[in-house]
N, C-alpha and C positions, 0 to 999 in steps of 0.2 A: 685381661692380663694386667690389670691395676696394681700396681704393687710388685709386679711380677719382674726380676733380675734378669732382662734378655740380651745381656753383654756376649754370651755365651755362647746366644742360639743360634744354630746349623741346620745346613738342609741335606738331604741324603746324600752330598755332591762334596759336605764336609766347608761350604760359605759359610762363614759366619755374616749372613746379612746384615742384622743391625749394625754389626763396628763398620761394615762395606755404606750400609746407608749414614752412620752417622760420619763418618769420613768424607762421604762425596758432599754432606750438607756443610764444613768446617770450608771443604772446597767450593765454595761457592754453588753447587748445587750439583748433582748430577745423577744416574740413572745407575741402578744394580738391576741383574737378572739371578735369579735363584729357585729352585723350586718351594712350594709350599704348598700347605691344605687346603684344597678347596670344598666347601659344604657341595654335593650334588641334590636337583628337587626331590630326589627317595630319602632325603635325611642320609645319607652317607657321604664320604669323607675320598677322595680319593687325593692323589698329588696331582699336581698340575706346574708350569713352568710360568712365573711371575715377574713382572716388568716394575720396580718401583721407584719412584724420584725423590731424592730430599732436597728438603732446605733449610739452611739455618737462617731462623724468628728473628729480625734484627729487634735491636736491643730489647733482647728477654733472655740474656743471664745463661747464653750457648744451651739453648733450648732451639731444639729442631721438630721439622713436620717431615712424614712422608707418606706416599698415596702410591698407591699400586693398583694394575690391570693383569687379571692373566691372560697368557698367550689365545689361548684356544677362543675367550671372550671376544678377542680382537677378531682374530682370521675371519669371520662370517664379513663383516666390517670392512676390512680388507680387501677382501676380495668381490666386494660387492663393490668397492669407490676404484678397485684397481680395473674393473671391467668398464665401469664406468667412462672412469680415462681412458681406456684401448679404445672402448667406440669411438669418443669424443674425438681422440687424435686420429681413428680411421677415418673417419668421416672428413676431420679437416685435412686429411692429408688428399684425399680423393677430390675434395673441393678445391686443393693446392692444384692439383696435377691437371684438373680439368681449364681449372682458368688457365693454366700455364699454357698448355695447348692453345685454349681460345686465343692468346694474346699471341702466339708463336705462327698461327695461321693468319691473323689479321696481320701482324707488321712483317712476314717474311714478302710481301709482293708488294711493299712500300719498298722494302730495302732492295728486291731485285728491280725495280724502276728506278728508285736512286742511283744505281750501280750502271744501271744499263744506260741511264742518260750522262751520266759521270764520260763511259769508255765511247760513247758516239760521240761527245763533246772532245773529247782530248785525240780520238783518231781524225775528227774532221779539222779540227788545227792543225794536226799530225801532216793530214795531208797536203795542206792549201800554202802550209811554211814552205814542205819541199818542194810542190809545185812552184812556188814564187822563187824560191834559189834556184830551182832549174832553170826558171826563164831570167834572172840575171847571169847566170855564166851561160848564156846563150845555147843549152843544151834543148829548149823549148822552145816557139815562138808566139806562144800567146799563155797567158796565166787565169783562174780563176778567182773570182774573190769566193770569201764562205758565206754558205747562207746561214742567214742568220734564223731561228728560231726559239728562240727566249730570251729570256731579260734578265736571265740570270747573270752570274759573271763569268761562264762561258761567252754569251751573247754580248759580253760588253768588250771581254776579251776579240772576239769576232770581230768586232763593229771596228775595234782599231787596229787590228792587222787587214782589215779590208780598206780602211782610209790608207795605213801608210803603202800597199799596197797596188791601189789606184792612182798616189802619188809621185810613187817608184815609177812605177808605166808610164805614166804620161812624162816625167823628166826624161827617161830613156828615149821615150819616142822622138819625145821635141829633141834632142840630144843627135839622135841616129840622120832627121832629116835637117837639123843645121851641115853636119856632116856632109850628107850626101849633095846640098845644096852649095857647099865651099869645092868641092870637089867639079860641081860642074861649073862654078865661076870661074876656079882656076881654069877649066878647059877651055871657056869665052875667051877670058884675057888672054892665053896663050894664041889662041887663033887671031889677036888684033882687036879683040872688041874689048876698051877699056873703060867702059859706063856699065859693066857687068855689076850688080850688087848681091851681098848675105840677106836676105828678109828674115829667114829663121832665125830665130833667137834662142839658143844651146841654155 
């Protein structure tokens, strides 16, 4: 086509691809679809649907290139890298889903031990607080401390509601038998005996 005036030329669909390629090449480059001839191996000629890119040749005087593929060259191609990828992504998606399992059966019986020593930790405080207000409003008469097993900060929690707990008791106690013991001095001294003494110490 040397020499040959292709301003003009169309393809059965009425594109004028050249002015379409030389216009996307002015724009910085871009892609036309149109049909054109393609030679088949019998030496015949048939149409076919054509993919082609320009570009305008920096400084050479708005002179452009463009290269073209037809449709039908491609699709084997295609559908050969598009299958390629469905395996690739089946395969990773199956190797997603398996370890995901793997890891969802390893950490769910961490997280139900976490969980379950969390609610035995927070009901045996639960318990050992109300017990201890019970036996300060005198609804009880003896309290428990908590036992301690671990070192976590439950168990350190534990350790010092079981100190100030131990503390509370024994001040109540010392407390009840200074009481008791003013009570029977007063009954001494009323009876005449006045060398009666407190020993407890409230």
């Amino acid at each position: 086509m040397i020499g040959t005036d292709l301003h003009n030329a169309k393809d059965e669909n009425g594109i004028f691809y050249v002015r379409e390629l030389y216009q996307r090449a002015l724009d910085k480059g871009g892609f036309v679809t149109f049909h054109f001839t393609k030679p088949q191996p019998n030496g015949e000629n048939t149409i076919a649907e054509k993919t082609a890119y320009s570009y305008l040749i920096p400084n050479a005087d708005d002179l452009w290139i463009s290269t073209g593929v037809y449709k039908d060259t491609l699709e084997p191609y295609i559908d050969r890298s598009l299958e390629e990828l469905l395996s690739f992504f089946s395969k990773s998606f199956f190797k997603t889903v398996l370890f995901s399992i793997i890891f969802i059966l390893i950490i769910i019986p961490f997280i139900f031990i976490f969980y379950r020593n969390l609610i035995v930790g927070v009901q045996g405080i639960d318990a050992n607080i109300t017990s201890f207000f019970n036996f300060i409003n005198h609804k009880t008469k003896n309290v428990s401390t908590i036992e301690i097993k671990s070192n976590d900060e439950f168990g350190q929690i534990s350790k010092t509601i079981n100190e100030n707990i131990l503390a509370t008791k024994q001040g109540l106690e010392q407390d009840a038998k200074a009481v008791k013991e003013s009570v029977e001095t007063v009954g001494v001294v009323e009876s005449g005996n006045l060398t009666a003494r407190i020993t407890a110490n409230p």
